[in-house]
C-alpha positions in Angstrom: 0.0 0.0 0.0 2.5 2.4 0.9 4.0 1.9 -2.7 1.0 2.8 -4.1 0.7 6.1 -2.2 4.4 7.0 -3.0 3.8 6.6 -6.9 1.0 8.1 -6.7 2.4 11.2 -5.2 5.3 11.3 -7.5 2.6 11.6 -10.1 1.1 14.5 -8.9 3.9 15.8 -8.4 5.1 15.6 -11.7 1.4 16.4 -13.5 2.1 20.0 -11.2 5.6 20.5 -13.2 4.4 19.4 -16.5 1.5 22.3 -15.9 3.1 25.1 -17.9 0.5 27.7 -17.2 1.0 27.8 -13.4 1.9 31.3 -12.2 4.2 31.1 -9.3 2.6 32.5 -5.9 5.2 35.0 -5.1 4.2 36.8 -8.3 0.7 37.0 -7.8 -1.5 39.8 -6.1 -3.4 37.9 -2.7 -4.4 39.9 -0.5 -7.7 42.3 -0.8 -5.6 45.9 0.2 -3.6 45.6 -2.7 -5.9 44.9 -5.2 -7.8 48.3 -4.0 -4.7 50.2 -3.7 -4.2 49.9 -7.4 -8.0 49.9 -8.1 -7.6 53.3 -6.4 -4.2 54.8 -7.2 -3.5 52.5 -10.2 -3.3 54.4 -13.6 -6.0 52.7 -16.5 -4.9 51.2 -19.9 -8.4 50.2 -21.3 -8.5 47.9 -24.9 -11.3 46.5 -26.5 -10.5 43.1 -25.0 -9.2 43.8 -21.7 -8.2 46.8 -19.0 -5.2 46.9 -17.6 -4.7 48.6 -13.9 -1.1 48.9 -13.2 1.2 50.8 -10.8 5.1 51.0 -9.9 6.8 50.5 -7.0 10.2 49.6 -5.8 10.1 46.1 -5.5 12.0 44.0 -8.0 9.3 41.5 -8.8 6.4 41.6 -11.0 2.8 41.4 -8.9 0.0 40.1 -11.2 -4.1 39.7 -10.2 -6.9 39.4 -12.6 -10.5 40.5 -11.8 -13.3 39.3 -13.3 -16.5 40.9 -12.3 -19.9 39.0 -11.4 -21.7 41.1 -13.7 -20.0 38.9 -17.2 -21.3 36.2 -16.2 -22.2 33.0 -14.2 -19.1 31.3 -12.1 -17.8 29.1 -14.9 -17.6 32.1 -17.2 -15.6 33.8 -14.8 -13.1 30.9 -14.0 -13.0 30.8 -18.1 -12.1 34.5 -17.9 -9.6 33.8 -15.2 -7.7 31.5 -17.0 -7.5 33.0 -20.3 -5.8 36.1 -18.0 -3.5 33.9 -16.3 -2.4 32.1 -19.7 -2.2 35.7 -21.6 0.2 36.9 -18.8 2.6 34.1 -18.8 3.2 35.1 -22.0 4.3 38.5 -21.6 5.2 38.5 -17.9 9.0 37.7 -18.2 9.6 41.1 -20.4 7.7 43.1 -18.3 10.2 46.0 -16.3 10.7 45.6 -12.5 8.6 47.0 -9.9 5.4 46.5 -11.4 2.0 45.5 -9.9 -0.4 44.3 -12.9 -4.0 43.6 -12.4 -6.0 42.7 -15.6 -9.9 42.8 -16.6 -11.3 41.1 -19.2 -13.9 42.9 -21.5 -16.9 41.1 -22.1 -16.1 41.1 -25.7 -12.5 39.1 -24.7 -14.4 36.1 -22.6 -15.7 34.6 -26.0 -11.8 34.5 -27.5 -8.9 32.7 -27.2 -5.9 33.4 -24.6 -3.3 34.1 -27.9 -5.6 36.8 -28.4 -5.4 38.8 -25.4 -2.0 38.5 -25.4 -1.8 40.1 -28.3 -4.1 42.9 -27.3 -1.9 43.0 -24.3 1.5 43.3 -25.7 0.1 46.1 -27.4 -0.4 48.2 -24.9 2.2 47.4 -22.5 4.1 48.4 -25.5 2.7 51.5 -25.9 3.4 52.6 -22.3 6.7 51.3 -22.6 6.3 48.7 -19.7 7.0 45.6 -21.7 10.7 45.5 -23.2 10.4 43.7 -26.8 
């Protein structure tokens, strides 16, 4: 039995690695103060697929969140919407500069297309703010 447990675990463990899409914990935004500090101080980037609240600060990580509001949609669209943020930020988040804390918003028009999409729509204007390096 206890062979069974340990293979088992080794499993999981290795189905966690394999999962490319993981953002790491460190880098994400957790706790409910700093989501409203840059809901409240954070300066707006708004596309037709998603918004983009950011603000700097002198940390040398990269803090990421998403948001997804109750209003676009019933819970499964939401987690949908979650997960096409997460997947559109891995792309793009090694190139953005230091000291940045991200949170994104889907558009309702962005919950209906594909993660490649937004990050296209994102690179664009991170870009165009200068906070992404190419």
């Amino acid at each position: 039995m206890k062979h069974h447990q340990a293979a088992k675990s080794s499993e999981t463990e290795g189905a966690k690695a394999a999962n490319s899409s993981h953002v790491p914990r460190i880098s994400r935004l957790r706790k409910g103060w700093e989501f409203d500090q840059i809901f409240r101080t954070g300066t707006r980037l708004n596309g037709e697929l998603v918004r983009i609240l950011y603000l700097r600060d002198n940390s040398d990580d990269v803090k990421f969140g998403c948001a997804v509001g109750k209003r676009q949609g019933k819970a499964h669209v939401r987690t949908r919407g979650r997960r096409i943020l997460r997947e559109a930020f891995r792309g793009v988040s090694d190139r953005i500069s230091d000291g940045m804390k991200i949170v994104l918003m889907l558009q309702d028009k962005g919950l209906r297309l594909k993660s490649t999409e937004i990050q296209s729509e994102l690179e664009r204007l991170l870009t165009r703010r200068k906070l992404i390096t190419k």
